[in-house]
N, C-alpha and C positions, 0 to 999 in steps of 0.2 A: 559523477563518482570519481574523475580524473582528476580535470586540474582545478574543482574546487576544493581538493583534498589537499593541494601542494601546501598549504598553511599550517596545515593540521594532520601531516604526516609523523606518525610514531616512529622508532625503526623499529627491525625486527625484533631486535633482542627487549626491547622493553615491550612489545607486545605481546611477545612470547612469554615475558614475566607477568607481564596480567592476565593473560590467560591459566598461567599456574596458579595466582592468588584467589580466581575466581575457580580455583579447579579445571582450570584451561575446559577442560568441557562445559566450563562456564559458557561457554558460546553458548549452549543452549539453556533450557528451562523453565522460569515463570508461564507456564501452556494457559493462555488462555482457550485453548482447546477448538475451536470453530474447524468446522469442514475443511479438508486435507484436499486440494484439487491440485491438479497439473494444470489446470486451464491457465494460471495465475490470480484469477480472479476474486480467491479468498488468502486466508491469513494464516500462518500460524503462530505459535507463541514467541514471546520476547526472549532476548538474548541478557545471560546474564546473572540467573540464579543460582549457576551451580549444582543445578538438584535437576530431575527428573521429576516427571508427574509419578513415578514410582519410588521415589526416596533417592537418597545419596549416591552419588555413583562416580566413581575417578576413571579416569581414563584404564582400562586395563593390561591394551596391548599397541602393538603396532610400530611406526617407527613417526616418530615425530617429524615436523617442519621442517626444524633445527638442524636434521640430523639430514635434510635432501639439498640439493642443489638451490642457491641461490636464483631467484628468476630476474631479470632485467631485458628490459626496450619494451614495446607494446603489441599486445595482441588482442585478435577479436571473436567473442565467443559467441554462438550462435547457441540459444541454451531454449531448448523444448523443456526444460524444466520451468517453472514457474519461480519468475524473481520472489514472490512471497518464501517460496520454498529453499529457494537456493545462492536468491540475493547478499543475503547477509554473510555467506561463508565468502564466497567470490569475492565480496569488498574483504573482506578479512584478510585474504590470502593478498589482495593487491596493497593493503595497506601495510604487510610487514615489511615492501621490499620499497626506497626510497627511490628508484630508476624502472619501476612497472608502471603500465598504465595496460588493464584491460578494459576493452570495448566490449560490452555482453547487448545483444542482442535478444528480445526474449519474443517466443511468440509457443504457436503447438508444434509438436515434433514435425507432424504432416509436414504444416507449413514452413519450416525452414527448409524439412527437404527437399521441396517443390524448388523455393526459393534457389537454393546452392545449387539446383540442375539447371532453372534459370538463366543464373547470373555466370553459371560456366568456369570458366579460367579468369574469369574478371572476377570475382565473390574476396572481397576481401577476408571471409573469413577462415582463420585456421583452426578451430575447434568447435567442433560441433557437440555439445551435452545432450544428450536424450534423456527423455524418459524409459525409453524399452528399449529391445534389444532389434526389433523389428525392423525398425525405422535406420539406424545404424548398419543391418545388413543390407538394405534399401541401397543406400550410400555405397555402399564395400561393393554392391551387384553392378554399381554403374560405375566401378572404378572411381570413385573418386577422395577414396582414405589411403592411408600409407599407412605402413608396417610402423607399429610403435617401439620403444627400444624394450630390449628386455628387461632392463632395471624398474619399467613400470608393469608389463605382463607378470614378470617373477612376483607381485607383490600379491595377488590373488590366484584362486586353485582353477584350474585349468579349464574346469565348466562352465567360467563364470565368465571368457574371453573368447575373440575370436579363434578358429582353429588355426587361421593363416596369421594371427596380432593383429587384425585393422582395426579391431577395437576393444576396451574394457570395459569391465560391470565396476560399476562404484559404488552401488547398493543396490540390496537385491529384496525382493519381495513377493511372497507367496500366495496361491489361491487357497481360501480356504471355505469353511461352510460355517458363519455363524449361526448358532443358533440359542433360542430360549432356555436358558433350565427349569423353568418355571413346568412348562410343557414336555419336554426333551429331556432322558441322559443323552451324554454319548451314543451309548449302544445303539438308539435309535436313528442316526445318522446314518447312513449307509457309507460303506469305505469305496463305494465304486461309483464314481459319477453317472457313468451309464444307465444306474438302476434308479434317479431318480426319477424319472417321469414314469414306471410303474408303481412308483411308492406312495397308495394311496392315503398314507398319514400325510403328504404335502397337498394333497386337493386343496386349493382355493388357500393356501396357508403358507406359500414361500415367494422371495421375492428376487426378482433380478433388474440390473441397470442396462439395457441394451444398447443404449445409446453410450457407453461409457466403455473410453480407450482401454481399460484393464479388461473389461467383461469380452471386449471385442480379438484381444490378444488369447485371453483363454480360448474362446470360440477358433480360434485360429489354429491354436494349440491341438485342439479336438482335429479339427480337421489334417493334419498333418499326422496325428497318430494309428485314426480310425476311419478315416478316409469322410470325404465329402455327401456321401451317402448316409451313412449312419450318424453325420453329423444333422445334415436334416433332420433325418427321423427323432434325434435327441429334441433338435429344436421344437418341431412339432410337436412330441409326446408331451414337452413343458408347456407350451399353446394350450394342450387338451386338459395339460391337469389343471389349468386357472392361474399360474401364475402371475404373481403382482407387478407391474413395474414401477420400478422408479428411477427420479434422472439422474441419483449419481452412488455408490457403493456405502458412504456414509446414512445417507438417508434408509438405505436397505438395512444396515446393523443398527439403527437407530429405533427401525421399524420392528426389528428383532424383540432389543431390550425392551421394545415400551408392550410387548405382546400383541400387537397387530397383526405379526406373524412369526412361524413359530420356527422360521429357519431362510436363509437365502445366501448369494453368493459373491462374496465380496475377498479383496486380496485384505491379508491378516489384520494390516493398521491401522484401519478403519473400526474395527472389533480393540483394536488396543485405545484408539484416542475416544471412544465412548466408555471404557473404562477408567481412564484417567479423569476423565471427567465427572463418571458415576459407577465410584467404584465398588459398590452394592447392585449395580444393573445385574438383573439375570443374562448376563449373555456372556459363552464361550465359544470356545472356537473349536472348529472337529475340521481335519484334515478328510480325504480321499486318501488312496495309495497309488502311486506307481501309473499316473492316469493326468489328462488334462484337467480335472480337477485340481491337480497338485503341482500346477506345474511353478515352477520357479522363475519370473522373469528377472533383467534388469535394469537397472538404469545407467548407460554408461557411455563413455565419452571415444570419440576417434580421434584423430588428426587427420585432416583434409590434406589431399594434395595441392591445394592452392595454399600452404600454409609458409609464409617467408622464412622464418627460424623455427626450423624444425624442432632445434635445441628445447626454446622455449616454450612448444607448444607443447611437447613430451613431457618437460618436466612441469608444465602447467597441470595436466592428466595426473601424474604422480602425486602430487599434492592435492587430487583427491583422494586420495588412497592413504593419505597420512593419518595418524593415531588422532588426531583433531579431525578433522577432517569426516573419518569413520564413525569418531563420537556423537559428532554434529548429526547424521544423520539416523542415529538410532535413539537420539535423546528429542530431535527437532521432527524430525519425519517416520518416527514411528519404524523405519524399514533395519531390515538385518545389516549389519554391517558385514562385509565380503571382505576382509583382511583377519585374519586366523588370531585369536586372544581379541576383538573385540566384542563384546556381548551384546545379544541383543536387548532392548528395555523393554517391560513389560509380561506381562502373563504367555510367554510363547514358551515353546521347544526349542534347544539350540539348533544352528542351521544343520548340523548333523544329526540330528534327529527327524528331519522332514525325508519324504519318501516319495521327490517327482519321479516323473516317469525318466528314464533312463537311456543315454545315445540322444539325445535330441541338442541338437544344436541348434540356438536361438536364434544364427540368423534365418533359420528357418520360418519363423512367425512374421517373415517382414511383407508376408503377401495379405495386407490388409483388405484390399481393394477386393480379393475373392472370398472375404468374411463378410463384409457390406454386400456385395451381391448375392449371396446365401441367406442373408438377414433379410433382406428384402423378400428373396423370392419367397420365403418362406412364409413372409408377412410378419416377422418379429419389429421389422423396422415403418 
């Protein structure tokens, strides 16, 4: 991606202009729609159409490339997101600038962070991209991110970052409860997570991925709110009512629309890319209130204290926060965009219309390790 590129380098400003031709949020579009994973190991759609899998859409807010600081010399990203997902924007961003070259590194969130405690004061790399917010306070607990500047904090609402700056959300994504309308209104949905493993309308009829990073996060989330005890007993009462598993959140809203089952629990995009794909499928989306059912996580980026030019790794973070950049991820990945005027795509409620639970600070979710051992004991795992 580096210096096979020196031939066939654009500059900025003529990239910047194809991107306006193509509707700059051309970056995303043509969705061939396949299974949305963090793992890397699948695909999303092509770059390029201009459109959304829900009609037309221009960029509508935020502050463009243009308008941030130029980037230059070489840095290396350490990216728990998956190149399928987040490949394409990364080269974008290093082909506007003629004097960049980033190193992206791709593996699961876990494993970079293992990795970068590893590798110590020797880890060449200076930015780390996550998927969740967990994993990032993982990082921050062991000292090893720096304070970002505030021209990148100021650019999202204060829930959405560290309390101290060691890190930001660059896009944010919600739990929700797909479910059948075929079978289901709303009303039938319960708004309190806690009540569903009494709610004998789900006997042998809802599904969840337990093996799967987002399902393991919300599980986390529970736990941090309602304590480790009545997280058990939640787990268990779901044991007792028959719930289904499957191995990944897509496949659980999949399992939804086709009527296999008539509700389960999956984060929002996964219920939006099976509508894009099948936009007659019976299946919508019902929120919880105020509850780890609802909780909001992110996906967001730190700077490492092993990072040589501070400058550029800062303003690296920043450009994802750009009005592209935002676009990219609510047209390509389905998730909310977290900079204020950009909307999100799809059959959703604006982010200020969701109702997580409230004071939770996300690097709170970063004790993975005692969701796994709870999963276990329980016997979910």
């Amino acid at each position: 991606m580096t210096d096979d590129a020196q031939g066939h380098r654009r500059t900025r400003r003529r990239v910047l202009q194809t991107g306006a031709a193509l509707g700059i949020a051309g970056l995303a579009g043509c969705n061939g729609l396949p299974p949305l994973s963090e793992g890397g190991g699948d695909t999303v759609g092509q770059i390029g159409s201009g459109r959304s899998p829900f009609g037309d859409r221009d960029i509508s807010g935020g502050v463009s490339m243009a308008e941030m600081p130029d980037l230059s010399g070489e840095l290396t990203v350490y990216s728990g997101r998956g190149e399928q997902l987040v490949g394409t924007l990364i080269e974008f961003i290093e082909e506007l600038y003629d004097d960049l070259t980033i190193r992206t590194r791709y593996s699961s969130a876990a494993e970079l962070v293992n990795l970068i405690q590893t590798e110590g004061q020797e880890s060449p790399a200076d930015v780390f991209y996550s998927v969740n917010a967990g994993s990032l306070g993982q990082l921050k607990n062991n000292n090893r991110t720096q304070q970002l500047p505030s021209g990148v904090l100021d650019l999202v609402r204060d829930e959405f970052e560290d309390p101290d700056g060691q890190w930001v959300g660059t896009s944010g994504r919600a739990r929700t409860v797909p479910y059948n309308t075929d079978s289901l209104d709303e009303s039938g949905v319960p708004d309190d997570v806690m009540t569903f493993p009494e709610t004998a309308a789900f006997e042998n009829d809802i599904g969840w991925a337990p093996t799967y990073s987002s399902f393991q996060a919300f599980v986390t989330a529970m736990r941090v709110l309602e304590g480790d005890d009545a997280t058990r007993q939640w787990l268990q009462g779901m044991l007792d009512l028959g719930v289904e598993e499957y191995s990944d959140e897509f496949l659980v809203s999949q399992a939804v629309a086709d009527g296999e089952i008539s509700a389960g629990f999956a984060n929002h995009y996964y219920i939006q890319r099976v509508l894009a794909g099948r936009p007659e499928a019976p299946i919508a989306t019902a929120f919880t209130q105020n509850d780890a059912g609802a909780i909001f996580n992110v996906a967001g980026a730190a700077m490492l204290d092993t990072a040589e030019d501070t400058t550029l790794a800062g303003n690296f973070v920043r450009h994802l926060l750009s009005a592209e950049a935002q676009d990219y991820f609510a047209r390509e990945t389905f998730e909310y965009p977290l900079v204020s005027g950009v909307e999100p795509v799809g059959r959703l409620p604006s982010i200020d219309e969701l109702n997580p639970p409230e004071g939770v600070d996300l690097t709170e979710l970063s004790d993975l390790e005692g969701t796994i051992d709870l999963l276990r004991e329980v016997g979910v795992l």
